[in-house]
N, C-alpha and C positions, 0 to 999 in steps of 0.2 A: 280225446282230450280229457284229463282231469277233472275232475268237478272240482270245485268250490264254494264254500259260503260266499255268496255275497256281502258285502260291505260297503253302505252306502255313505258312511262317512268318509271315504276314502275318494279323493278327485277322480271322475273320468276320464279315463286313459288307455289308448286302445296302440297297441304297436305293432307295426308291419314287418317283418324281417323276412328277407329272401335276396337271394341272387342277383347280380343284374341283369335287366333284359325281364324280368318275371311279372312287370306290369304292377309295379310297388305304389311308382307315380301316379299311373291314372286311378287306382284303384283309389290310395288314397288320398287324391283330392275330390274323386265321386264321394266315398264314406261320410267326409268330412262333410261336404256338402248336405247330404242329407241327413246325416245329426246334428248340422247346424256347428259344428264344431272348428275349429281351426286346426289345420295339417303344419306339419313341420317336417322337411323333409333336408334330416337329420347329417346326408351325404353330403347335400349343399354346403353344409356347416363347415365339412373335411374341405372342400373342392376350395372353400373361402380361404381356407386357413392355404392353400395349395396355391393358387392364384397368388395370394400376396407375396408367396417362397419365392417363386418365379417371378411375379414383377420386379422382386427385391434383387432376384439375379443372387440368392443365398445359397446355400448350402446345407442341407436339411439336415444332411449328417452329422452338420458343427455343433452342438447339445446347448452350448451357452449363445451361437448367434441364433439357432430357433429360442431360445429363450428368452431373449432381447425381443426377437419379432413380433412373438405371444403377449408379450407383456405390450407391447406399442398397439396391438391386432384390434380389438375392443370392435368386433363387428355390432351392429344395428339390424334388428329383425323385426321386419314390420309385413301387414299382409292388403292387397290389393286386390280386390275381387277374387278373393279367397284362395290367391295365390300369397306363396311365401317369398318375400324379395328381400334378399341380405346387402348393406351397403357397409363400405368398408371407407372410413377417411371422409364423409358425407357422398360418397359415390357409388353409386346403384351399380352392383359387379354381377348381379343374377344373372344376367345373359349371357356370361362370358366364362361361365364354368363350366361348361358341360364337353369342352374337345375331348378331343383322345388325350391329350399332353395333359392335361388338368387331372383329369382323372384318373391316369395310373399313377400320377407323383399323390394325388389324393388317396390313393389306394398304400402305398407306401408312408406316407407320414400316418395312416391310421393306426399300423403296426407301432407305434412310438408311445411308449407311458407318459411323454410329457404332456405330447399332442393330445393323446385321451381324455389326461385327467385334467387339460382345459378345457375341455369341450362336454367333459361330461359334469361339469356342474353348469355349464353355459345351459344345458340341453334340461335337466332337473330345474333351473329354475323358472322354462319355459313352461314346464309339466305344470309346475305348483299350481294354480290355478284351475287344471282340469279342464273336461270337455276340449281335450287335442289329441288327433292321433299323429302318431307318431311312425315316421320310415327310415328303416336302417338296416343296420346286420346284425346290431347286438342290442336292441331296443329292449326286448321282452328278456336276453337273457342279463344283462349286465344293468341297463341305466334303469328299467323301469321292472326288475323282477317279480314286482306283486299288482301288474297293468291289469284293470278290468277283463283288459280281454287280448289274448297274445295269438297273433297273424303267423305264421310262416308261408310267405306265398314262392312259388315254385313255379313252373317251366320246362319243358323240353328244350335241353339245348340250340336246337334248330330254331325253333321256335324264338328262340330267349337272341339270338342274335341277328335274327329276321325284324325284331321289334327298335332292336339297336339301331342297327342299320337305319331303318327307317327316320328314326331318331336324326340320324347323324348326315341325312341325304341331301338336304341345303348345300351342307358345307363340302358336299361332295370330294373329301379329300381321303376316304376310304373306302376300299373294296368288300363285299360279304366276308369274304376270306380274311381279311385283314382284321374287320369288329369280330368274326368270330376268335381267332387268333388271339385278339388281345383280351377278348371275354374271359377265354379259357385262362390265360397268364393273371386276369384278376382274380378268378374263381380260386385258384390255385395260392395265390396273396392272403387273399379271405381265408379263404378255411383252414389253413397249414399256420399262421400264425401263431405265436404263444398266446397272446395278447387276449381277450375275448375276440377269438375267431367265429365267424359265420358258421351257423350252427342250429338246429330245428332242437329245441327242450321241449322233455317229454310232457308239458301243461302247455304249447303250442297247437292250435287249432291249423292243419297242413291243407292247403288248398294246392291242386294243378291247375294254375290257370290255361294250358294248354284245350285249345277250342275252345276256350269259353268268351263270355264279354265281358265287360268289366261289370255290368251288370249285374250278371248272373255271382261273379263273383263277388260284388257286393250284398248281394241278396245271400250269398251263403253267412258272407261275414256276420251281415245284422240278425238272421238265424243264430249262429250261436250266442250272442252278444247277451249275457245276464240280463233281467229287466229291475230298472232299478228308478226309483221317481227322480231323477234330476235327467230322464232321458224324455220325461214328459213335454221337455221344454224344446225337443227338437225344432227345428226351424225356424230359430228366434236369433240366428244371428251366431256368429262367434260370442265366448263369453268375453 
């Protein structure tokens, strides 16, 4: 990884980007936990914007009815035992983003400059205050380019759809074969896009989470992590 000066006037900001399936989630809401920090995980953000396409019964591809949508969208992010819960219209919709349906239309409107460039000042003014880490695809390369500290966490395929899976085993309405299937159809959305596509930048810190626990994975993270006095304050709470 790069080195850098440190900059302590500059907010606390730590971003996780990698694949799905690569352990982004647990990872960072452990991190956060133990820096006392609040996670924002940044996909939720798409998945929101994707849920409303769909309950609207729209048409993503129409440029001016997703722009009516966007402009009507005005999600609410608030955090509940250090979880992050998005409500949309006064109605708590976190639990209901996460299918297969949500998430490839989510994967698909992320490819869109409109979608983007609402969501990426939603997501900066989340930053502004500091001390959050943050999980996505394009965290450390596009919205937070000068973050304390930049995640690329990674995966063995096998691995990365064996997590899914398990993920998605309540709803029991898909097969290994199938989450891997549609992993690979995301993987291939992410990184081929023009857009800021899914991408490891060379001041990214590259972890394999394969084998490991999130632990251990966490313990690498806070390993690199600059030392900087506003981290003194760890375990004092979200700021």
């Amino acid at each position: 990884m790069t080195s850098h000066a440190m900059d302590d006037t500059r907010p606390l900001v730590i971003t996780i980007d990698g694949p799905s399936g690569a352990g982004k989630t647990t990872v960072s809401r452990r991190l956060a936990d133990r820096l006392g920090c609040r996670y924002v995980d940044t996909g939720a953000l798409y998945r929101a914007v994707a849920w409303r396409v769909d309950a609207a019964g729209a048409d993503y591809r129409d440029a001016q009815a997703l722009k009516r949508l966007l402009a009507e969208l005005k999600p609410a992010v608030s955090w509940k035992e250090g979880c992050m819960r998005i409500h949309i219209g006064g109605r708590d919709v976190t639990d209901g983003l996460r299918s297969p349906k949500i998430s490839m239309l989510a994967s698909r409107l992320s490819a869109l400059p409109l979608v983007r460039a609402y969501l990426l000042d939603l997501q900066r003014a989340l930053g502004r205050r500091g001390r959050v880490v943050f999980e996505g695809r394009d965290m450390g390369t596009v919205v937070f380019p000068r973050a304390t500290l930049k995640i690329f966490l990674d995966a063995s395929p096998d691995a990365r759809a064996r997590r899914r899976y398990r993920e998605l085993a309540a709803a029991g309405n898909q097969s290994l074969e199938e989450v891997r299937r549609d992993m690979q159809q995301r993987d291939r959305n992410d990184s081929t896009r023009d857009l800021a596509p899914l991408k490891k930048a060379p001041d990214m810190l590259y972890i394999d989470s394969t084998g490991l626990s999130v632990d251990e994975v966490v313990d690498r993270i806070l390993a690199g992590l600059p030392r900087r006095g506003d981290l003194a304050r760890r375990g004092n709470g979200p700021a």
